[in-house]
Structures are given as structure tokens and as C-alpha cells.
VOGU-3710 file (C-alpha; in Angstrom, 3 decimals, decimal comma):
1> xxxxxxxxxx> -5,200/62,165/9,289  -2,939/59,910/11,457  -4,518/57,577/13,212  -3,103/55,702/15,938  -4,536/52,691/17,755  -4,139/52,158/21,193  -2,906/48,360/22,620  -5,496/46,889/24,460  -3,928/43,524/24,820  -4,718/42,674/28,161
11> xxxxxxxxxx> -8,307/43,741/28,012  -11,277/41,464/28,598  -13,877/41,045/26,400  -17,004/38,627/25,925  -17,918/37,208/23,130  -19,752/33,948/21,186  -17,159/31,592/19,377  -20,368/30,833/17,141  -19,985/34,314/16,049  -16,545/34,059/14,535
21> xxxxxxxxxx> -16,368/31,122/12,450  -17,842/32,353/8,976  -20,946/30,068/7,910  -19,168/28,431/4,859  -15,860/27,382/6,813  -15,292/23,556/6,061  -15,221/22,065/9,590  -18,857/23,590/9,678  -20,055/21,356/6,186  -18,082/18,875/8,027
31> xxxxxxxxxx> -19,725/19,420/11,742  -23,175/19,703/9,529  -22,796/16,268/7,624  -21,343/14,037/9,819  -22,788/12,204/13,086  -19,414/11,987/15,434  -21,808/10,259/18,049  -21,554/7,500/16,524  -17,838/7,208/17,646  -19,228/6,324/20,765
41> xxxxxxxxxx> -20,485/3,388/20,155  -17,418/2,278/18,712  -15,169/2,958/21,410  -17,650/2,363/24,399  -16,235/-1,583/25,418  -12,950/0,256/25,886  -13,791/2,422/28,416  -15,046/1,687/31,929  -18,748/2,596/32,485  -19,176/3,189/36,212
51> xxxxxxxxxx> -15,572/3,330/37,492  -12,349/5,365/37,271  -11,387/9,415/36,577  -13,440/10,911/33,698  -11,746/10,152/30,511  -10,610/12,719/27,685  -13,914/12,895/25,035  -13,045/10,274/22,519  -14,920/12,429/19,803  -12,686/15,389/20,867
61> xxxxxxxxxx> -9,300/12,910/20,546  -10,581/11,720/16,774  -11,610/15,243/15,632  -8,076/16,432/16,437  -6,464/13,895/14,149  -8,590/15,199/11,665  -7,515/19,062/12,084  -3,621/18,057/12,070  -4,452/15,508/8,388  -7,171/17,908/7,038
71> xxxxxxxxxx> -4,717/21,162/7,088  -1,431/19,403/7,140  0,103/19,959/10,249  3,055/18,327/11,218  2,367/17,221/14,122  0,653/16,210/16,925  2,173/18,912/19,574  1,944/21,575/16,893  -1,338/20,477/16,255  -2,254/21,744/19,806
81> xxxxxxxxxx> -0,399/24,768/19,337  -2,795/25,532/16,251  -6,177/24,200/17,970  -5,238/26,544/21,080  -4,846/30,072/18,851  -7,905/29,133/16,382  -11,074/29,956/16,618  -12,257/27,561/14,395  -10,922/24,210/15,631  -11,795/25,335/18,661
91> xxxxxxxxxx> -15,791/25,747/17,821  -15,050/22,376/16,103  -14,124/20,982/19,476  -17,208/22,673/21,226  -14,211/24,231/23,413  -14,544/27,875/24,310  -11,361/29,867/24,256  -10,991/29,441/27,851  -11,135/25,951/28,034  -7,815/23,597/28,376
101> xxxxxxxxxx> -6,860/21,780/25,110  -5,648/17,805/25,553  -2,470/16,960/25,764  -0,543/15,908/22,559  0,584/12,666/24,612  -3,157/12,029/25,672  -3,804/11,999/22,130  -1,037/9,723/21,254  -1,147/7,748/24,490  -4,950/7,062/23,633
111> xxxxxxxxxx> -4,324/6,133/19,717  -1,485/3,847/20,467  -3,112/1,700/23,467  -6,146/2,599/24,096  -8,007/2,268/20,440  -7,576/-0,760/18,704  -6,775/-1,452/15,635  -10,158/-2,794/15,358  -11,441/0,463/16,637  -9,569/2,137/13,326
121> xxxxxxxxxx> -11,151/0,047/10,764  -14,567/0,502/12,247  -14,690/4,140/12,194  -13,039/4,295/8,708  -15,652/1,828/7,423  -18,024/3,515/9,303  -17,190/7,066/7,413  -17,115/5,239/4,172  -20,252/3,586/4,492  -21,804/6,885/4,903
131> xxxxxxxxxx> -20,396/8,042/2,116  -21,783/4,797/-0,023  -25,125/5,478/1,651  -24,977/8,864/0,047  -24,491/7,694/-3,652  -20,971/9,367/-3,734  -18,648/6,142/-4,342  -17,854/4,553/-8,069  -16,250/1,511/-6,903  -16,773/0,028/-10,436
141> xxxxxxxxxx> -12,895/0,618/-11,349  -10,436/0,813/-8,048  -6,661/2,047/-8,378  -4,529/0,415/-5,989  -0,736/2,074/-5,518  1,638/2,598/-1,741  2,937/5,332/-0,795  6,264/5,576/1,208  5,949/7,279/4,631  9,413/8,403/6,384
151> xxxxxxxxxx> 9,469/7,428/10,190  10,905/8,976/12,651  14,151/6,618/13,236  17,691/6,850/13,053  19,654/4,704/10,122  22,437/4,669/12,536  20,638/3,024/15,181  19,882/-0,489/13,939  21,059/-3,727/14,041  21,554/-6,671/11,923
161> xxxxxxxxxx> 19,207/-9,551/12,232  17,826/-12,841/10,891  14,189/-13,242/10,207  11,711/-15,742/8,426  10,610/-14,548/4,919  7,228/-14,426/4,741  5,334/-17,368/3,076  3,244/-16,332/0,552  -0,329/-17,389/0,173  -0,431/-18,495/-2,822
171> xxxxxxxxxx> 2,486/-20,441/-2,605  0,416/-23,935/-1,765  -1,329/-23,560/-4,847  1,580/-22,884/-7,109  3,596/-25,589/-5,482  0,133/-28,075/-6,306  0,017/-26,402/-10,070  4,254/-27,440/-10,138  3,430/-30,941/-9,250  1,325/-31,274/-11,880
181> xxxxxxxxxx> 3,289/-29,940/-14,575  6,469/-32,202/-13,290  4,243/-35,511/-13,289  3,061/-34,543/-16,676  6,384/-34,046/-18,087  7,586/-37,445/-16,233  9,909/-35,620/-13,289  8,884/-36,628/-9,909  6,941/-34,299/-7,943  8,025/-31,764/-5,099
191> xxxxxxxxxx> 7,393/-33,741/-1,529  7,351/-32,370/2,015  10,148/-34,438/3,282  12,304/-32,941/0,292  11,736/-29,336/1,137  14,524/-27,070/2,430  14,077/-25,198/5,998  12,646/-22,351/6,151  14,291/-19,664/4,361  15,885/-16,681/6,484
201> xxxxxxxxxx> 17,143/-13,327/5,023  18,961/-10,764/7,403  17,571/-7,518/7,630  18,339/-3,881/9,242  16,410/-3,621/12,418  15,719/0,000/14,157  16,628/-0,339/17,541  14,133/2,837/18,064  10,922/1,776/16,161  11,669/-2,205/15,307
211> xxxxxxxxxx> 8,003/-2,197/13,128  9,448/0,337/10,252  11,512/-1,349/7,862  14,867/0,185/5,365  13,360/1,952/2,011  15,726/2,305/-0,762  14,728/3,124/-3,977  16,075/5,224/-7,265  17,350/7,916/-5,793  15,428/8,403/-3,249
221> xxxxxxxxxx> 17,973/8,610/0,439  18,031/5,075/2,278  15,929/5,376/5,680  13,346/3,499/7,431  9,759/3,790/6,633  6,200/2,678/6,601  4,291/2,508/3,421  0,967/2,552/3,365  -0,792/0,893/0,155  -4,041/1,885/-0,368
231> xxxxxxxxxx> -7,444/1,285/-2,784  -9,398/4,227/-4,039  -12,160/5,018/-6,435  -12,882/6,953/-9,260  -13,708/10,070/-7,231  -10,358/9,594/-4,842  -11,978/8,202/-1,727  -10,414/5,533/0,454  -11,930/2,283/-0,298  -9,171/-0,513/1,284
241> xxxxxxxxxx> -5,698/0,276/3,473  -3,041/-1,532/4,633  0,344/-0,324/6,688  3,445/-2,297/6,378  6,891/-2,022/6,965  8,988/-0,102/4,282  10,827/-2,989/2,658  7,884/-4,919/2,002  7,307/-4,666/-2,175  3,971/-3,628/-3,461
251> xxxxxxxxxx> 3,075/-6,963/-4,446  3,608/-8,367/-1,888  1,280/-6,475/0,263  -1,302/-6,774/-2,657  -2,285/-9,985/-1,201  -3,093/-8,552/2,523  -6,301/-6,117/1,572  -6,952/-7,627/-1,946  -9,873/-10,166/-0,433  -11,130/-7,731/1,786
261> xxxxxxxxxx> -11,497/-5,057/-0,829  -13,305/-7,240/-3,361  -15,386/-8,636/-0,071  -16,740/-5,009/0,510  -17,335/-3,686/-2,985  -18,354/-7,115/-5,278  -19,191/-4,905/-7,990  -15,799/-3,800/-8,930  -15,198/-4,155/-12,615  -11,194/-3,058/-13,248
271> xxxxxxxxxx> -8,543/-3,255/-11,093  -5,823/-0,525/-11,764  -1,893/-1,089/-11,441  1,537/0,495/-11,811  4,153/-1,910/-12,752  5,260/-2,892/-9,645  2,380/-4,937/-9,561  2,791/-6,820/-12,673  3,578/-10,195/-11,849  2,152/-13,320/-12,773
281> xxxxxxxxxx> 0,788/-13,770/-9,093  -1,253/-11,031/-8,910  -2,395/-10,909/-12,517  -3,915/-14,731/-11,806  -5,343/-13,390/-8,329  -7,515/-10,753/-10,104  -8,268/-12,459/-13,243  -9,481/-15,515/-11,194  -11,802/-13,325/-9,035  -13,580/-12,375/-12,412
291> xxxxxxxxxx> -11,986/-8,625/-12,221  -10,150/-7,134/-15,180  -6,379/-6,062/-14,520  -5,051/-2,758/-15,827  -1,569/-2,702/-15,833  1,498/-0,701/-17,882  3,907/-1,517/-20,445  7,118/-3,339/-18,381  9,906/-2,737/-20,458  11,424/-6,546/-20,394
301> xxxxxxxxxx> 14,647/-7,227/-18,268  17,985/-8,087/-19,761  21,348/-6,893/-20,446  22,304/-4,193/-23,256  23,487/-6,014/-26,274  21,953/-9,986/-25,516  18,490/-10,721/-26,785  15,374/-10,118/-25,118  13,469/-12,220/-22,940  10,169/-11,639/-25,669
311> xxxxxxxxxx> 12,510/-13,144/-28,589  12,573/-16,543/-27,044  9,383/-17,809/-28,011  7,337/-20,042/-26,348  5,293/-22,698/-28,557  2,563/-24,020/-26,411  1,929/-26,532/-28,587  5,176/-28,391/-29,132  5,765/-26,865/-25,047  9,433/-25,779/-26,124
321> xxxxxxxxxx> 10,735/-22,763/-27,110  12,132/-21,063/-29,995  15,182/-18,788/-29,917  15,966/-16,103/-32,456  18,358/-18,160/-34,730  15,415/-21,167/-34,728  16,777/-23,193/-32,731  14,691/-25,193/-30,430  14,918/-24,996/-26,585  13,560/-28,154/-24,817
331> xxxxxxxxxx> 12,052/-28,789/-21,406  14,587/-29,658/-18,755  12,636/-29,201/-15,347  9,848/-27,238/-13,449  11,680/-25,730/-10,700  10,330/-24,376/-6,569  10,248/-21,071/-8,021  7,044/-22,224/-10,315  9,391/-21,326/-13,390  9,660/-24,232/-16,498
341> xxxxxxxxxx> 13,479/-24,169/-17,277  13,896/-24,723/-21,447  17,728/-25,539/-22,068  19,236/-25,571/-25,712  21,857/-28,167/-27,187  25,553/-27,218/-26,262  26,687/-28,578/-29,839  24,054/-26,308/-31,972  24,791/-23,367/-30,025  28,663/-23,480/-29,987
351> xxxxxxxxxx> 28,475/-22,901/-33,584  25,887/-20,212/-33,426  26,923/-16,982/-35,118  25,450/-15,125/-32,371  26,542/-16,646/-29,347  27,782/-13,959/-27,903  24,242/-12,289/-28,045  22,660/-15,040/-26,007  24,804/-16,529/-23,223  28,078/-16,245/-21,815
361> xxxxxxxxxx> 27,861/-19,855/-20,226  31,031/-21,846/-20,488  29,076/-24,749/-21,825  27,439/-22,272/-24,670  23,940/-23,663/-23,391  21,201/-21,144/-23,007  18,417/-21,801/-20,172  15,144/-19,700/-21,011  12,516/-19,608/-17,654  8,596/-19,052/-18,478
371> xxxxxxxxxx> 6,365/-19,265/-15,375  3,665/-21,795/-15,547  1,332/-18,676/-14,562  2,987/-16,953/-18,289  -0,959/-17,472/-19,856  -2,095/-14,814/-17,401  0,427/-12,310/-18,347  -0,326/-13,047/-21,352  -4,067/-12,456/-21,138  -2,848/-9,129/-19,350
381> xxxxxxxxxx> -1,263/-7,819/-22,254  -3,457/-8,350/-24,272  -5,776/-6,482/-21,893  -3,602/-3,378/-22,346  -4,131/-3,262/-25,852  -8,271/-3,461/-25,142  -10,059/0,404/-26,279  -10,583/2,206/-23,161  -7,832/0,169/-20,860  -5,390/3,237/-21,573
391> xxxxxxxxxx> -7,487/6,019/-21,088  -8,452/4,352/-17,712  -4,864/4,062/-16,802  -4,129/7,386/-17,184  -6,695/8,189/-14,446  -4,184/6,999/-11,818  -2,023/10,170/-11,730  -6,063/11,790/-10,953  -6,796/9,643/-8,069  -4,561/7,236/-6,892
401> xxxxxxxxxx> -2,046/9,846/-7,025  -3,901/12,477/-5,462  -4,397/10,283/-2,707  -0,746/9,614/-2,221  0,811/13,082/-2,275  -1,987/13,916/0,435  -0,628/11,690/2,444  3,240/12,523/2,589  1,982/15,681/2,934  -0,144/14,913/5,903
411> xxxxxxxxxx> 2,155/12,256/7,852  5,448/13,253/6,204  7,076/14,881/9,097  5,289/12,937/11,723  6,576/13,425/15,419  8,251/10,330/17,470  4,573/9,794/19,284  2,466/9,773/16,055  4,691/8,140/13,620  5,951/5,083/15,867
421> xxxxxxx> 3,055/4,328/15,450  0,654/2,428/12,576  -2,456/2,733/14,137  -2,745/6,135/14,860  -1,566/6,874/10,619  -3,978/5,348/9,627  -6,411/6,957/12,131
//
């Protein structure tokens, strides 16, 4: 028999939000497990105690960002949109369905100047020492990788303009370790009065979000971007985060959280790369810090049809090296860069049946560069070779991984508010 229901739209009804959020939902586990009043110590020196109009709950503001990352909204206005038609977010708001939802600009306005970046870092160390205190991390091995994050900004709005490049901070101790190996070889060393200014580069500025910097990579479409680079565990959780600009490389940023992740978890063991951390930098940073480096195969740079850089060899012991015909390359200098330049003799090498292999210099002499940091590449290859070192690798497409498609999932398509902004990402 035909049944036919009749609309009852506009009809009034009461009823328990309790009552319609099923007992296993997540933001219940969630609700259950976690203490949000602790937020409120965090945030309390921003807020005035006795004085002003009642603010917005802060707990409210930081369990919204949750909802929009947890289920992958886009955004922060369609984040309210959701919120306002579910039952669930709502309970996990302790809002009843009458009750007016924030603002999407309260959230952002609050995120952008109200909470700190201090504020950030608290609460996400807070979360993840609750998760320590629960016996859930394995810190032992971290992977470290960034993930590109598109902001909202036109590429045709930007200018050109000159900035600083950034020193690096290791770049007082290489410039010591040069010194030495110039005075032992008899050059004189590198002095202040002889350096150069300070070295500019000119970049493409957005004249809408000036932070975000040009990403260009493969084939991937030039536009500006954030990247955030993050550290996480065995079981995928969050350890260490920073946010830069798009155009600043991997290893680069390496040395911004690399202290302070080894600060908060001591007992990490391995240190997991991709390639674009496999410099001798980096590979001396970790293996100095008494952690083990697990990085790739690089295939070696070089043109198609000259030799390879791995078939000039280096002999340690005469300090000279050794090109593929036999012929000896001697020390010439140790140059800013931290790279020992090895040039062969012009009259050997004119008559060298394979000349055309090795250079195309006019004056048929070859110039071979090792850095004076080679020994811990070295030492990093022969990591790689180590039982076990590959099989850990290959859990980086596991976690790491995980952890970055999550997050160009969850800030991909970021609105104006949320994505000019660092601070509130990483919220």
C-alpha cells in the first residue's frame, strides 16, 4: 500500500542533542579523552579578567579548527555552514541547535591576533605530551619531510624585490673548519675585512600575502605557497613543526626545528630523510648529535656523456685526487663555499684520449670540488648499506607520508582568512 508522508517542516519539536549523536561517534572518544580545560590556562594572560564584553569561548574557537582539519573542510566559513546543520559538532560545542554559531572572522580574527604563536606551540605540546604520558609515542626513529601548502595569492600580483639571503648557522663553523684547512695547506686564511657584503638575491613578492613565497617544482604549476616541514614518529604523530615560506629548500629549514626536536625527545635513535636532505650540512648536524642519518640513494649530478663526479677519486692520504685515466689532480685552494678545488695539469690533459669526456675548458684543465664535510657523506653511505637502514626507509611513505597528504588535504583549499595566515595552519 502507498504510503505518503505528510511535510511537517515547520513543526516544533523538543528534543536532547545527547540523544542523537550515536555513543561510538569520534568527537565523543575525543570529548571522552581529552581535557580542553586546560586551554584555559594557556590562553588566560591574553584575555582581560575583570574588564571588557564577554569574549567568544576560546575552547569553542580551538575545537572548531579541529572539526574543519579532522573532516577536511575547506574552510573556515564552510566550516560554520557544517557546524550549524550537524548535530554532532554541535554536541561537540556544548551548543544546542538553537544557539548562534561564531563567526568565521571571529575565528580567524582570534587565531591571527589574538593567540600567539606561543599560544600554538603550547597547546600542540600540550596535546603531545598527553599523548607521551599515555605510552603511545616511539620517538626512537623520527621521519622528517615538508609538505607544500598552496596560499591563497595571486602570481600576478607581485613584485620584484631585493632581500638578504639568509645566513646559515652553521656557516661560522665551516668558515673556522676552511681556515684551518687553508693554513694547513699554506694559503692564507679567510679574514673579516676580506669578506664581500652581504649577499642579496631578488625575489617575487605577493603584494596580497608578502609571508608566502614562489614554489616551483617538476611539474608541479608555479604559485606561492607555505610549506610546512614537519617530524613524526613511528606511529604518524606530530613530534616537531615548522612553517616557512614556499621557496625556502628543505634543508634549509632542517636547521630551524632540528635542536628543538632532539631537545624534546633525547632518545631518538635514527633520523629519516628523502634526498633533499642529503647534504653534507645536515648529515654532520645529525651525526654530531650522536643520531644515525637515513637517507636515499642520490643519483650523482653531471652531464650525459662526461664522467661522473664518483670516478674522480679522492685519496685522503696523498689529499689529491685521481681521475679515471690516472692522472693526478692536485690541491689548488679551499674556497668560501667550504669546497677543496683539485685542478689537473693543462699539458697531461691536452693529450688525454678522453678529453672530451671530462672538460670542455679552453685550457683542457679539469677542476674536481670535494667538500671538507665529504667524510660525513661518506659515513652516510655507508650507513645506507647498514641491515635494517632500508627497511626503515621504506617506512616513510607509512608515516611521514601519511602525515603529508593529510595535510594538503586539510589546508589545501584554505580561504583568504585562514591561509594568510601561519599561525592559525598550524593551529
Amino acid at each position: 500500500m502507498l504510503k505518503q508522508e505528510n511535510e511537517n517542516r515547520s513543526q516544533m519539536e523538543f528534543f536532547c542533542v545527547d540523544e542523537f549523536v550515536p555513543q561510538d561517534h569520534l568527537l565523543r572518544k575525543i570529548d571522552k579523552t581529552v581535557d580542553f580545560s586546560r586551554i584555559y590556562d594557556l590562553v588566560k594572560e591574553l584575555y582581560c579578567p575583570d574588564n571588557g564584553r564577554p569574549s567568544c569561548d576560546p575552547v569553542v574557537l580551538f575545537k572548531m579548527v579541529i572539526i574543519q582539519h579532522l573532516y577536511g573542510i575547506p574552510s573556515l566559513r564552510r566550516t560554520v555552514e557544517e557546524i550549524h546543520m550537524n548535530v554532532a559538532y554541535r554536541w561537540f560545542l556544548g551548543y544546542t541547535m538553537a544557539e548562534k554559531i561564531p563567526h568565521f572572522a571571529t575565528i580567524s580574527y582570534n587565531f591571527k591576533h589574538r593567540f600567539t604563536e606561543k599560544t600554538i606551540e603550547d597547546v600542540f605540546h600540550w596535546v603531545l605530551d598527553e599523548i607521551a604520558a599515555r605510552g603511545m609515542l616511539s620517538p626512537e626513529a623520527v621521519f622528517i619531510d615538508g609538505t607544500h601548502i598552496k596560499a591563497s595569492a595571486n602570481m600576478k600580483k607581485r613584485i620584484k624585490k631585493e632581500v638578504p639571503v639568509a645566513a646559515k648557522k652553521y656557516e661560522k663553523q665551516l668558515m673556522e673548519e676552511i681556515n684551518e684547512d687553508r693554513v694547513a695547506h699554506g694559503k692564507k686564511p679567510f679574514s673579516d675585512d676580506d669578506n664581500d657584503p652581504p649577499k642579496t638575491k631578488i625575489v617575487n613578492e605577493s603584494t596580497t600575502d608578502p609571508d608566502c613565497g614562489v614554489f616551483h617544482k617538476g611539474e608541479h604549476k608555479k604559485q606561492f605557497a607555505y610549506e610546512a616541514h614537519t617530524a613524526c614518529d613511528k606511529q604518524g604523530y606530530i613530534l616537531e613543526f615548522e612553517v616557512t615560506a614556499g621557496n625556502v629548500h628543505d634543508s634549509v629549514a632542517f636547521e630551524l626545528y632540528y635542536d628543538r626536536l632532539i631537545e624534546k625527545f633525547p632518545q631518538i635513535e635514527y633520523v629519516v630523510m628523502d634526498a633533499g636532505y642529503k647534504t653534507p650540512a645536515i648529515a654532520r648536524k645529525v651525526i654530531k648529535s650522536k643520531r644515525i642519518p637515513v637517507l636515499p640513494y642520490k643519483r650523482p649530478m653531471g652531464k650525459d656523456g662526461y664522467f661522473r663526479p664518483y670516478e674522480y677519486v679522492y685519496d685522503e692520504k696523498y689529499d689529491c685526487v685521481i681521475c679515471p685515466e690516472n692522472q693526478l689532480l692536485k690541491y689548488s685552494t679551499t674556497n668560501r663555499e667550504g669546497y677543496k678545488e683539485f685542478k689537473s695539469c693543462p699539458h697531461v690533459c691536452e693529450k688525454c684520449p678522453r678529453l672530451a669526456q671530462c672538460t670542455q675548458s679552453k685550457g683542457h684543465q679539469k677542476t674536481v670540488q670535494k667538500h671538507i664535510w665529504m667524510d660525513f657523506m661518506e659515513r652516510v653511505e655507508d650507513i645506507r648499506y647498514t641491515v635494517g637502514m632500508r627497511q626503515l626507509y621504506d617506512k616513510r611513505k607509512e608515516t611521514i607520508g601519511g602525515v603529508s597528504r593529510m595535510r594538503k588535504r586539510s589546508t589545501g583549499c584554505a580561504t583568504p582568512s585562514s591561509e594568510a595566515s601561519p599561525k592559525l595552519r598550524n593551529g
